[in-house]
C-alpha positions in Angstrom: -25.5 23.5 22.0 -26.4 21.4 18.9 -29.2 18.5 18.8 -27.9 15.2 20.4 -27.8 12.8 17.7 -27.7 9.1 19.5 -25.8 6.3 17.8 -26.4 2.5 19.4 -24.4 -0.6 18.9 -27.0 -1.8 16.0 -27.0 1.6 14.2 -23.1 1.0 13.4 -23.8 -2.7 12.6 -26.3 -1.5 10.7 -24.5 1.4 9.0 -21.6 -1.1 8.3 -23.7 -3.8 6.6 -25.0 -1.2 4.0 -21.7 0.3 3.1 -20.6 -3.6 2.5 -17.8 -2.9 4.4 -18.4 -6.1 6.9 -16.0 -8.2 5.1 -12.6 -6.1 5.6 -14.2 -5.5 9.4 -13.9 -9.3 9.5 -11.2 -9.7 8.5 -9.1 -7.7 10.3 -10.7 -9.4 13.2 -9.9 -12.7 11.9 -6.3 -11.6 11.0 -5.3 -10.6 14.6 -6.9 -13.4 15.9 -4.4 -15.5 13.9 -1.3 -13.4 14.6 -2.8 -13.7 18.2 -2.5 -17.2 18.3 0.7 -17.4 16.2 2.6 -15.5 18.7 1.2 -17.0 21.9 2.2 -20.8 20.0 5.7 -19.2 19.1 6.2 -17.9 23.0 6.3 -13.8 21.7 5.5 -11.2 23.9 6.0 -7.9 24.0 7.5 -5.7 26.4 6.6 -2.3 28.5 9.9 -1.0 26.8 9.0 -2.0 23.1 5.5 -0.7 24.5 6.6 2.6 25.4 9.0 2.7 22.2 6.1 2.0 19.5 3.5 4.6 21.7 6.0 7.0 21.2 6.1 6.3 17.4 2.8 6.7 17.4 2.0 10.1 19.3 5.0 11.5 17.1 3.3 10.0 13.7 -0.1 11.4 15.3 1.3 14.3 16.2 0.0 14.0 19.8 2.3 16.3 21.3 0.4 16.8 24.7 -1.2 14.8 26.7 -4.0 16.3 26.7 -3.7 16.2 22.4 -3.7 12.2 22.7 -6.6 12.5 25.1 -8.4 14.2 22.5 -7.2 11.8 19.9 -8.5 8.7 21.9 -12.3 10.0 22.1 -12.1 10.5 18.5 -11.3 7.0 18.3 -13.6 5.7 20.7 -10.6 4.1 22.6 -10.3 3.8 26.4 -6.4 4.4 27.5 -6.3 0.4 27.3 -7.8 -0.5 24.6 -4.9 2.0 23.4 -2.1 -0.4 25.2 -4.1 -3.0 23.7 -3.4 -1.4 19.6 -0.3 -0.4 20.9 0.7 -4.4 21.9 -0.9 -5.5 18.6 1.2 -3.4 16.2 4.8 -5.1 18.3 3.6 -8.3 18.4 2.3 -8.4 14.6 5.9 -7.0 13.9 7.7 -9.6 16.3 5.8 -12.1 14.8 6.5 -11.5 11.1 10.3 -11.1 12.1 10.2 -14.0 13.6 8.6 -16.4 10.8 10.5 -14.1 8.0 13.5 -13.0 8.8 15.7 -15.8 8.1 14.2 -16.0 4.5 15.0 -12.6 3.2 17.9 -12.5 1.3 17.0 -16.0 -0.3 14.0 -14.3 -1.2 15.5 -11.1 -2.9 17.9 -13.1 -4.6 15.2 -15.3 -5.9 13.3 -12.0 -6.8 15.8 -9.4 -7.6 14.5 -8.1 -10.7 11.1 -7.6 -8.9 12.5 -5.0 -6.7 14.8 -2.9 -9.4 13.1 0.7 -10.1 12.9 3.0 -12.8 12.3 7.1 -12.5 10.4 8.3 -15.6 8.7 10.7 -16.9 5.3 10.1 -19.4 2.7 11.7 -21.9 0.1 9.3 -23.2 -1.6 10.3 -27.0 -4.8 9.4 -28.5 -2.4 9.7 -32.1 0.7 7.2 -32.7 1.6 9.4 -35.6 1.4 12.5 -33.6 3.9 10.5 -30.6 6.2 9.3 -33.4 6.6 12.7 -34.7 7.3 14.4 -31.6 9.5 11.1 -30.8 11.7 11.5 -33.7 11.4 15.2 -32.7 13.1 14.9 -29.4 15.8 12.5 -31.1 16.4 15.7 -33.3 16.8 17.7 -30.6 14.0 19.9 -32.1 12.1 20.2 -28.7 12.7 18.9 -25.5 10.3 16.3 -23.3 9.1 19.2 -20.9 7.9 21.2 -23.5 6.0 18.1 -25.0 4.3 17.5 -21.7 3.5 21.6 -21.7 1.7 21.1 -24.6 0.2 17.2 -24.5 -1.1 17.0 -20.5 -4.3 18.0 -19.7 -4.4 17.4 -16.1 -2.5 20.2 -14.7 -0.5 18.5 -11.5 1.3 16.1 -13.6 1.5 19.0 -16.4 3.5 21.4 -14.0 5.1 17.7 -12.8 6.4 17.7 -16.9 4.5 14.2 -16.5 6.9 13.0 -13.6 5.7 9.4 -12.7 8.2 8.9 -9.6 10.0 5.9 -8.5 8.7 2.5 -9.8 9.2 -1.1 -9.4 8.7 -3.1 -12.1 5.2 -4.6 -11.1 4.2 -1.0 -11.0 4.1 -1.2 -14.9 2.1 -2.8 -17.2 4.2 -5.6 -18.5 4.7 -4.3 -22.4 6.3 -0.7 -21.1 8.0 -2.7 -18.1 9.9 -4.6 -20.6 11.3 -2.1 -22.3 11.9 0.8 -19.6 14.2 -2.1 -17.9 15.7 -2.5 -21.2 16.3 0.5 -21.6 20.1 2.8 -21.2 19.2 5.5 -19.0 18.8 8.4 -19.7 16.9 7.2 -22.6 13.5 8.2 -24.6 11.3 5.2 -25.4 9.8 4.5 -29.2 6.3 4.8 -28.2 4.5 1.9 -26.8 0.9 1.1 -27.7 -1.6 0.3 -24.8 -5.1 0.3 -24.1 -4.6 3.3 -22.4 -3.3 5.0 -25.6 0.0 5.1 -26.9 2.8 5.8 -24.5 6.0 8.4 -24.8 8.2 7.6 -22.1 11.8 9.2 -20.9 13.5 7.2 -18.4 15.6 8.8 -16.9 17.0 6.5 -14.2 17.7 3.0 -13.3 18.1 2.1 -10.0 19.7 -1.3 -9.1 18.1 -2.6 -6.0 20.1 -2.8 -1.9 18.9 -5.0 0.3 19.0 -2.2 3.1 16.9 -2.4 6.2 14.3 -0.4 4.4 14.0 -2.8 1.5 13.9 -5.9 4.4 11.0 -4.4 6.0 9.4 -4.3 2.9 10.1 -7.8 2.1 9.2 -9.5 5.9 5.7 -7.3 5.0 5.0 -8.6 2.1 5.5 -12.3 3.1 4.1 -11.8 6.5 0.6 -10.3 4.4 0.9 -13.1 1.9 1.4 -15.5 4.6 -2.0 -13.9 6.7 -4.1 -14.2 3.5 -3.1 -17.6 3.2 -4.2 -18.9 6.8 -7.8 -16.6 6.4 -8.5 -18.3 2.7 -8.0 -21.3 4.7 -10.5 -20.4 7.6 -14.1 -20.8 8.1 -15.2 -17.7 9.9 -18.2 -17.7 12.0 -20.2 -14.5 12.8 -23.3 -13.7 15.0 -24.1 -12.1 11.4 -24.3 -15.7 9.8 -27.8 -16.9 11.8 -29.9 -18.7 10.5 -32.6 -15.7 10.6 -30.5 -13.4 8.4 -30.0 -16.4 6.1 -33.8 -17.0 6.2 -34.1 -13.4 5.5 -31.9 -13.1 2.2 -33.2 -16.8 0.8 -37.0 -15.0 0.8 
């Protein structure tokens, strides 16, 4: 049996201050503390059916298969069985809650922002030399060598190499604004005169535009990311008021 190592309460405060991680700690405190209060002023509550329904979600994500696997997963976590309930009723009632404030305002939204939430698949090799990614360029126009072999040659890193410099599905934000221009200008499947950046200077093949749906996955998206706008708002708003704040740790720092 190994050495026991014993951790108090002001070791982790301790540990938590040095790693500067106290101010996401805070305010994930202060954010459910808001959604909290937002849902008891709004009547929401949440259920031992949308209870059960999310804890399932969550062994399955977790893949807690056995009770005695979630058992397991709780001491890892530190959690008593209800201070699980207790995660378990603040994922619902965070998602009842942003429903409830956003729902209506979705498709206004997505109208208003449309051209946020159309995508592009492409594929990418960034040079040092713009003569070198003209030549290959007008190369490729040619049909003197194809874009896989150009990433063959031009990646170093050899994930995206073997990828033949795949860059996945994008949204426009996802790209800085002088390539997003022109990728979304673009007639897929096209190849892009290279663009200059302060990255380098930027080959791109798009190979596909994708128009967006307002589907139900593309509406969760959207009630998440007004319900996290709408969070950050109320905290920038808010004083917060820690035990950390005293006038001895203040005292402490000023000397």
């Amino acid at each position: 049996m190994g050495k026991l190592l014993k951790i108090s309460d002001s070791d982790i405060i301790h540990s938590l201050k040095l790693s500067c991680q106290f101010p996401g700690v805070i305010e994930a405190i202060a954010t459910q503390k808001i959604i909290t209060e937002a849902a008891q002023h709004a009547g929401i509550q949440v259920d031992e059916e949308e209870l059960q329904q999310e804890c399932d979600q969550l062994r399955l994500a977790q893949k807690l298969v056995k009770a005695k696997d979630t058992w397991i997963w709780l001491k890892k976590h530190h959690l008593s069985f209800k201070e699980f309930e207790e995660l378990i009723s603040n994922k619902v009632l965070s998602r009842k809650l942003a429903n409830h404030l956003f729902s209506t305002q979705i498709e206004k939204f997505f109208y208003e922002h449309q051209l946020d939430y159309i995508a592009a698949v492409t594929y990418e090799v960034i040079f040092d030399d713009r003569d070198l990614a003209l030549e290959l360029f007008y190369a490729l126009e040619e049909g003197e060598i194809s874009f896989p072999e150009i990433a063959r040659l031009y990646i170093q890193e050899p994930e995206l190499r073997r990828a033949y410099g795949y860059q996945g599905l994008r949204r426009r934000k996802d790209f800085r604004p002088e390539i997003a221009a022109a990728v979304f200008a673009a007639s897929a499947p096209e190849i892009l005169k290279p663009i200059q950046t302060i990255k380098g200077v930027h080959l791109i093949g798009v190979d596909e535009i994708i128009q967006p749906q307002l589907d139900d996955i593309l509406r969760q998206k959207i009630i998440a990311e007004l319900f996290a706008a709408w969070l950050q708002q109320q905290i920038e708003f808010m004083e917060v008021d820690t035990p950390l704040d005293s006038d001895a740790n203040l005292q402490t720092v000023a000397n």
